[in-house]
N, C-alpha and C positions, 0 to 999 in steps of 0.2 A: 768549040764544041767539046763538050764532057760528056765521060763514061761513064755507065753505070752499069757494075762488076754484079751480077745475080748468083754468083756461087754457082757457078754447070750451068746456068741458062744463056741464052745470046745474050749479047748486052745490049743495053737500052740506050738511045740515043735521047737527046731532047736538050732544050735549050732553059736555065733556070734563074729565078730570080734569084739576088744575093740572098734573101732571110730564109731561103730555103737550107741554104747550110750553114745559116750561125746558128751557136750554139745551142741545143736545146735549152730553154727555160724551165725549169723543175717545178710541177707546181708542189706549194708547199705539202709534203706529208704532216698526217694527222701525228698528234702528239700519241697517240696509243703507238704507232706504226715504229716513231723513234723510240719510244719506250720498250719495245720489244726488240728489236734491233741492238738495242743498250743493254737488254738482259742476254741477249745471244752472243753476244760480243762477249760478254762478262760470265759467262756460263759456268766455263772452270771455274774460276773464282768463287760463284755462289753456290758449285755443286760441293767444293772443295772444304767452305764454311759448314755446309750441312752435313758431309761424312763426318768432319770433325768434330761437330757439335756431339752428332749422335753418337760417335763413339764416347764421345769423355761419356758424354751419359749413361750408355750403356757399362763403360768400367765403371763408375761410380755406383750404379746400381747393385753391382754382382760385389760389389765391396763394403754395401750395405748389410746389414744384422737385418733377417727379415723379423716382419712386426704381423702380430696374428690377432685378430680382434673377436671376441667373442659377445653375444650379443644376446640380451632376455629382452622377454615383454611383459610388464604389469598392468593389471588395470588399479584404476585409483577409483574404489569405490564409495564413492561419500554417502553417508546416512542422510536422510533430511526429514522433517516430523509429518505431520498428515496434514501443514497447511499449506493454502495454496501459493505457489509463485510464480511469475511470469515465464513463460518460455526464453524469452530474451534475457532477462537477470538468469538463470539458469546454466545459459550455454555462457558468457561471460565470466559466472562466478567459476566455471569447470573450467575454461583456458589458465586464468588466472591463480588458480589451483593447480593444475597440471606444472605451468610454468613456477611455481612457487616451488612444488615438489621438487622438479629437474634443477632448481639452482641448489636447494638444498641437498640431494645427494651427491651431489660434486666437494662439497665443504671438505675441509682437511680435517679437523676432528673425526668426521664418520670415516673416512678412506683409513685412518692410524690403528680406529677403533677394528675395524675390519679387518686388516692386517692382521695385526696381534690376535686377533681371535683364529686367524687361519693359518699360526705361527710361518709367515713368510719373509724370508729374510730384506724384506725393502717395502715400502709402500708404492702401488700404482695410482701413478695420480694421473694417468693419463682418461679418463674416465667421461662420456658424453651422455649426455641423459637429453634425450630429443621428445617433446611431446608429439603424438601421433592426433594430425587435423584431425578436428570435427569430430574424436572419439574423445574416450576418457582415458587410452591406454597411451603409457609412454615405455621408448624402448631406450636400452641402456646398454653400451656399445662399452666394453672394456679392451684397450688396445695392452699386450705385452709380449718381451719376446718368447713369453712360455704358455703357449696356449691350451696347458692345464692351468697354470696358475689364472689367467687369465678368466678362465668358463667359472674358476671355482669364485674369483674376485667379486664376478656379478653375481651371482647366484648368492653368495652371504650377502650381498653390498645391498640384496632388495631386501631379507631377512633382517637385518641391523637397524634398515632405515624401517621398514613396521615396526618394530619394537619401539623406535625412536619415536616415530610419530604417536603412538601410542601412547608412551608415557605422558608427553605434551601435551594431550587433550586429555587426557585422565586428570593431568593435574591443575584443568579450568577448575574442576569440579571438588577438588582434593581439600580445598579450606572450608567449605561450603559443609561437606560432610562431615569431615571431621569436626565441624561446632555441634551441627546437630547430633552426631552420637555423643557427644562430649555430654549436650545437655539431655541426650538418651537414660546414657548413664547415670546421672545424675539423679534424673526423676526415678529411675527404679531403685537406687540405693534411699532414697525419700519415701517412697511407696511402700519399699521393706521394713522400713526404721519404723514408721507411723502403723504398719501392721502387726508388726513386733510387738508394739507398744500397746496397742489395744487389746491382741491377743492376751499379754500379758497381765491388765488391767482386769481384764472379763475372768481368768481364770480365778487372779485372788476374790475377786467378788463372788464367782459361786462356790469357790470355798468357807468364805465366810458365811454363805447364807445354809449351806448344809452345816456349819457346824453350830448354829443357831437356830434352826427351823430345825426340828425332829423329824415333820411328813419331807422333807428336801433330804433326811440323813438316810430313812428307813427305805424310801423310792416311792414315797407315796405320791410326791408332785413330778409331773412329766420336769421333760428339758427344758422344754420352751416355757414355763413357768418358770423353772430353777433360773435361767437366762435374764429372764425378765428382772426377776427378784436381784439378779448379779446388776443388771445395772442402772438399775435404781440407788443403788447405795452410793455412787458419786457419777449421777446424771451428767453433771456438765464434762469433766474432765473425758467423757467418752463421746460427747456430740461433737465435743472441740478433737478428737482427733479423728474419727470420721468425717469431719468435711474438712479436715485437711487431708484424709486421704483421695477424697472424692474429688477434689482439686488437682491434687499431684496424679491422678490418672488420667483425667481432663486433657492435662496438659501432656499429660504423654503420650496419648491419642493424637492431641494435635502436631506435634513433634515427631510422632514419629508416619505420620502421614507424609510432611514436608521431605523430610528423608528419602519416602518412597518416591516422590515427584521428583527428587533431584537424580537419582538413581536412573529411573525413566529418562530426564531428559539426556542424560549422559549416555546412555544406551541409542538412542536415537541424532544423537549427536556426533557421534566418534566414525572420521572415515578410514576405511582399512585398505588396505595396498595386498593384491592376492598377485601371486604370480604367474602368466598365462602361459607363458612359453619358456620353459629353463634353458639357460645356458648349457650350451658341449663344447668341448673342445675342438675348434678350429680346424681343416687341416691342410688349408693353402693359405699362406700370407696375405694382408691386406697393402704390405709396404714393402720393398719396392715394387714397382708395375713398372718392369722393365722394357715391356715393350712401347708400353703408354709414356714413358718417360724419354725412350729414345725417341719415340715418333715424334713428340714436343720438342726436345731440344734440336730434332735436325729441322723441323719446320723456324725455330726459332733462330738458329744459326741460319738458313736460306731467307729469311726475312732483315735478321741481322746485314746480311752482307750484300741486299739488294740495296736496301738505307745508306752502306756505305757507298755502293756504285752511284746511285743515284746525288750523291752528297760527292763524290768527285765529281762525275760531271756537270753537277751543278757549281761547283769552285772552279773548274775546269775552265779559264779563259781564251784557251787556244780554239784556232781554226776546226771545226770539228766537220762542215759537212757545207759544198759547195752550193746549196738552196740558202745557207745561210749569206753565202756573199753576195749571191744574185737579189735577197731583199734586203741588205742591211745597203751595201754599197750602188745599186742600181746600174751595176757595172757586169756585161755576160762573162760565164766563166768560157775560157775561147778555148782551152784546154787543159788536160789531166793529164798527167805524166805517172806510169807507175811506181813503187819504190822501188830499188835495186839498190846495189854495193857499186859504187861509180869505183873503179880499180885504175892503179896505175897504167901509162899508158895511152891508146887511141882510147876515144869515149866511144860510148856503148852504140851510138851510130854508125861507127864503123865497123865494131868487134864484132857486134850481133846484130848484122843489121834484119833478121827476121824475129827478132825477139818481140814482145808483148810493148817493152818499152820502144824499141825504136819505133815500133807502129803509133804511139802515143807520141812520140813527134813528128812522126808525116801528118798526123792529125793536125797538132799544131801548129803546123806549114800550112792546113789546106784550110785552113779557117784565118790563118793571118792574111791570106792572098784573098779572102771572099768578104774581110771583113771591112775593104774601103774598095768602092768600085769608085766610084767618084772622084775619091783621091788616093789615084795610084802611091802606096806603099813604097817607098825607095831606099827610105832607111827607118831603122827599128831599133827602137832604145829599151834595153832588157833591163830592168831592174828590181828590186825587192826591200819590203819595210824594215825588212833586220838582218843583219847576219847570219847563216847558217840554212838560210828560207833557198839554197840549191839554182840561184839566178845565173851564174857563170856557166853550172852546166849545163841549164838549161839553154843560154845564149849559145856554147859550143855546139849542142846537137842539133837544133836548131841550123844553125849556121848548114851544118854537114848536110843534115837531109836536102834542106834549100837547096844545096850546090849535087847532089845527089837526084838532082828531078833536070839537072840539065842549064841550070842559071847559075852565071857568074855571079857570084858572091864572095863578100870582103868582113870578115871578124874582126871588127875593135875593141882591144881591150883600152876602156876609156876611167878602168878602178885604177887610178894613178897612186894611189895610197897602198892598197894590197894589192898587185898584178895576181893573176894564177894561171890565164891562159895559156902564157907561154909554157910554163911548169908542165900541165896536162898534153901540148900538143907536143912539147920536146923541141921549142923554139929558142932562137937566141933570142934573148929582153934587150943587147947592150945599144940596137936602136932601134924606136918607133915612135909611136905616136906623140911622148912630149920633146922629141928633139926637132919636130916640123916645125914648132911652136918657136923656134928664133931660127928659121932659114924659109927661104922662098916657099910659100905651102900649096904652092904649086907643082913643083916639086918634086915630088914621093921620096927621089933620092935611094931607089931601093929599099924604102920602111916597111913595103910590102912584100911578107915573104911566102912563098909557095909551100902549100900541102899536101899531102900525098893523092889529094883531089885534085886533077885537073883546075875544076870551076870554083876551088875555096884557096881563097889566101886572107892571110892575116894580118893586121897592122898591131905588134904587141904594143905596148903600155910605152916601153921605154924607163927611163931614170926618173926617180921619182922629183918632180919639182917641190919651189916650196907653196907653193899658193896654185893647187890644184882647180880648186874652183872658179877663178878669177882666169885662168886658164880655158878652160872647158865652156865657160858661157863668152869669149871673146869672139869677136868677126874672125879673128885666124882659125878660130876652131870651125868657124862657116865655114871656112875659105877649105880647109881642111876635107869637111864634111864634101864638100863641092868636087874635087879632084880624086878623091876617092872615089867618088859617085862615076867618074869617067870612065874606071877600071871596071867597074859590077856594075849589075843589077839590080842587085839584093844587100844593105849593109846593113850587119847586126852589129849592135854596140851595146856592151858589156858595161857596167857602170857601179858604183857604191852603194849600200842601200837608203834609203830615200831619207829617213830617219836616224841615219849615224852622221852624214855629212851633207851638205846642198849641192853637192855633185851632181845628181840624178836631177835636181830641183833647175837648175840652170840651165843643163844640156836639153831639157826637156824639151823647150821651144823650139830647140833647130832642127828636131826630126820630125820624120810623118808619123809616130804614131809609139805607142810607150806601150809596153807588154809590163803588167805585175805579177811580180813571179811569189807567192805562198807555201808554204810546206804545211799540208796536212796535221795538226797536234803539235806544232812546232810554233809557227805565229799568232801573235796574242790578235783578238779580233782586235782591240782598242787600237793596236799599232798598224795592222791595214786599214784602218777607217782616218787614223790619221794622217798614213801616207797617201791615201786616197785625197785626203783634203790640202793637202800641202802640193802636190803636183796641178790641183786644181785650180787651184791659188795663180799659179805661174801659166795656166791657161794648157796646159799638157794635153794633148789629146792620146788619153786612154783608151785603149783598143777594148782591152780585157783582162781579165785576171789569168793566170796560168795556175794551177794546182800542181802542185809538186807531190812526190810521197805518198799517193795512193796506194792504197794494199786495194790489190781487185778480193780476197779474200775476207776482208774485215769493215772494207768500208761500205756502208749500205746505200749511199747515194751512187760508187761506183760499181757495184754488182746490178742495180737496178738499169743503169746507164748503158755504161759500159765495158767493163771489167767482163760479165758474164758473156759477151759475144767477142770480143778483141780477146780472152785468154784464152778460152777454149779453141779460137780459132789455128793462134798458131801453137796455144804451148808456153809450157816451159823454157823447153833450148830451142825456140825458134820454128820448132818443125811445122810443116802445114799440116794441119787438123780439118776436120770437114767445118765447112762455113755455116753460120748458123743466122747470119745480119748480111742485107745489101750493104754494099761500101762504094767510094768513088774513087775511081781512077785518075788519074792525071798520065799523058802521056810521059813515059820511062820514069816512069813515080812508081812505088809498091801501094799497092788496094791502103784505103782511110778509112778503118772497120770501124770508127769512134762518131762515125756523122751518119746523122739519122735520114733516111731518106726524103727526099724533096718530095712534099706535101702536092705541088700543081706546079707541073712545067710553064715557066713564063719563057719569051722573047728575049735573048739580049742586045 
């Protein structure tokens, strides 16, 4: 019959089937849930990237030369004649136009010319000319650290560039006129000369005719007689330069008509740049935005440093979270052990025995005892895929609690290559386990020595032989296993990791049941999925996985589990805290706050 401890309530009686207290099955969490989990773990780190980022930036800001930009607006007014054009060629011709403008006031010649006109000791070239959508007006942005120089820069920069464009379309037209006044002049110096000449002709003609004609001397004949009579006396030579005068004005008429038309079309042609909005002087910086800048770089730094968490633990091939071993290896995790500083001395089973971790091995007792009903458990081969994966201590505390609920129990150290139990319990090594191996293993001979437990004794290791394995998997080591079994109840054996030597691999067979001991961020998964496969090989019946090295603080599969109800309950140093989880009893056992309550009382 089992208890069931309700925290201040009576306790519960009932009778249960075994799957009721193996170990929970985790279903898998959502990949968001470990993603946030990853980033709370990681927190410091990415909050630490973000203060830092934002500060560089911010010093680098305040160490910036501020930059002050000062800004006009033009319109670009183009002439165009009285004929018609499409609305669409229209608004095209004017982007194209705008944007033709804007590359041109940018050019280095206009920005030198500019300078120099506004006697400034350097040219700003830093200079943006943006056409404004869907209007005719473009605005022109001068950035410098003197935000007079700057207002003044644009302000001439649009003045220079009218002038400029001016000149350029004046001088379509500029060959054009210049022939025609060329040939202007021409015809009126022709028109002059041929009237000169006639004039001249006509005079000596009415001289002669008054000094010949008496009524032309005295005034008897009018002008227009006197005139007539003048040019009659050399008819031809005056028709011949009257119709070359009446040609040479002909044609200066028509000449100078053309002129007028070119005139016209240049008038009608030429577009001028007015300016709409003048530039002033500035009077807050446009560079640096220091708040804008720090707020970027700390987002950029916390982005940075999630990339890198995420980029470790994706490199990251250790053990990271116990859902992982229950789907990769198809093996229950049968216990979590918290982490702690294992210290010289008794092990933590006996030092502290109301601590967080010893409770996390009476757990591990009450799931090794539920976890073969069928095939009663007699002896228990503890071992782990690598070195350093915490399997020895786990086999010692272990061992203690078992002997600590009232069953005689027997600790073999069976690591004939590296012993350490006797080290930890403060035992002689000079006999046990491999000196049965050439005397009757019947026997014990005293190999078994007493602990400060009542119900736990030990069989150390002994002297190291040479052929450990070949050892360990013989009939004497049955035989071994056998007579030791006479003494206890319970034998835990301690053993090499699975993958350093075939120690664990051999002995496997002759116990009831093999516990794999893991350490949380320590064992690579590839190396428990291999010692997983190599004990399977050799037919081992694997109980479960054991987790070593839980932080109840950090790890999110054991706060979800059990961490959050086993810490709080007792604590830190042990003390009893109020209960927050049913746990199960066993008679003169402490409460198993790590096992989830039985789902439906069965019969046993």
């Amino acid at each position: 019959m089992l208890y069931l401890d309700t925290g201040g309530m009576l306790p519960i009686r009932g009778n249960f089937s075994m799957e009721d207290f193996a170990e929970p099955v985790q279903q898998p969490s959502t990949d968001l849930r470990q993603y946030l989990w990853l980033l709370w773990q990681w927190g410091w780190f990415i909050a630490l990237a973000g203060v830092l980022a934002a500060s560089g930036a911010l010093i680098l800001s305040l160490l910036q030369t501020p930059i002050y930009a000062a800004s006009t607006t033009i319109l670009v007014n183009e002439a165009r004649s009285g004929q018609y054009y499409d609305s669409t060629a229209i608004i095209l011709t004017n982007e194209k136009l705008t944007r033709t403008y804007a590359e041109m006031m940018t050019k280095r010649p206009l920005l030198v010319k500019v300078a120099q006109k506004l006697n400034l000791p350097y040219v700003i070239d830093t200079v943006k000319v943006t056409p404004v959508r869907d209007t005719q007006l473009m605005q022109v942005i001068v950035e410098d650290i003197n935000p007079v120089y700057a207002s003044d820069f644009a302000n001439e920069l649009v003045n220079a560039f009218a002038e400029q464009l001016q000149e350029m379309q004046i001088s379509r037209f500029k060959a054009s006129k210049e022939n025609l006044q060329n040939q202007l002049s021409y015809l009126e110096q022709q028109i002059q000369e041929n009237s000169s000449a006639l004039e001249k002709i006509l005079q000596e003609n009415i001289s002669e005719v008054k000094r010949t004609n008496p009524d032309a001397a005295n005034g008897t004949l009018s002008n227009a007689t006197i005139e007539n009579l003048a040019r009659q006396i050399n008819q031809a030579e005056i028709d011949r330069l009257e119709t070359r005068l009446a040609q040479y004005r002909q044609i200066y008429a028509s000449v100078l008509a053309s002129y007028e038309q070119i005139r016209l079309a240049e008038a009608q042609n030429i577009t001028s740049i007015i300016q709409v909005e003048p530039a002033t002087p500035p009077d807050k910086p446009v560079r640096p935005q220091t708040l804008r800048n720090t707020a970027i770089a700390a987002l950029v730094g916390i982005f940075l440093a999630i990339g890198i968490v995420f980029a470790l633990d994706f490199l990251d091939d250790t053990i990271k979270s116990p859902d992982w071993i229950t789907t990769q290896t198809k093996l229950p995790v049968i216990g979590t052990i918290h982490t702690f500083d294992p210290k010289a001395g008794d092990p933590v089973a006996l030092s502290s025995p109301r601590s967080p971790v010893t409770e996390s091995f009476r757990s591990l007792r009450t799931n090794v005892r539920y976890a073969s009903v069928d095939h009663p458990l007699r002896v228990l081969l503890v071992t782990s895929p690598t070195p350093e994966d915490g399997k020895t201590t786990v086999a010692i505390n272990l061992a203690v609690v078992i002997a600590q609920s009232g069953n005689r129990s027997v600790l073999i150290d069976a690591d004939l290559r590296r012993p350490r139990i006797h080290k930890v319990l403060g035992l002689d090594n000079r006999q046990g386990l491999s000196g049965l191996f050439i005397q009757n293993p019947t026997m014990l001979n005293g190999a078994l020595q007493q602990t400060r437990l009542e119900t736990l004794k030990v069989l150390p290791s002994g002297g190291t032989p040479p052929t450990p394995s070949e050892l360990l998997g013989s009939r004497k080591m049955k035989e071994i296993l056998d007579s030791v079994a006479s003494e206890a109840e319970m034998i835990v054996v301690d053993t090499p990791p699975v993958l350093s030597v075939t120690d664990a691999a051999v002995l496997s067979p002759l116990v009831d049941g093999v516990l794999l001991v893991v350490k949380m961020g320590t064992t690579k998964q590839s190396a428990l999925l291999q010692a997983v496969e190599q004990l399977q090989q050799v037919n081992a019946r694997i109980l479960g996985v054991v987790v070593n090295g839980v932080n109840p603080k950090k790890s999110h599969y054991y706060y979800r589990n059990y961490g959050y109800y086993q810490y709080y309950y007792y604590g830190d140093n042990g003390n009893l805290k109020k209960k927050r989880k049913t746990a199960i009893s066993e008679p003169g056992s402490q409460p198993v706050t790590s096992i989830n309550p039985p789902s439906k009382p069965t019969s046993r």
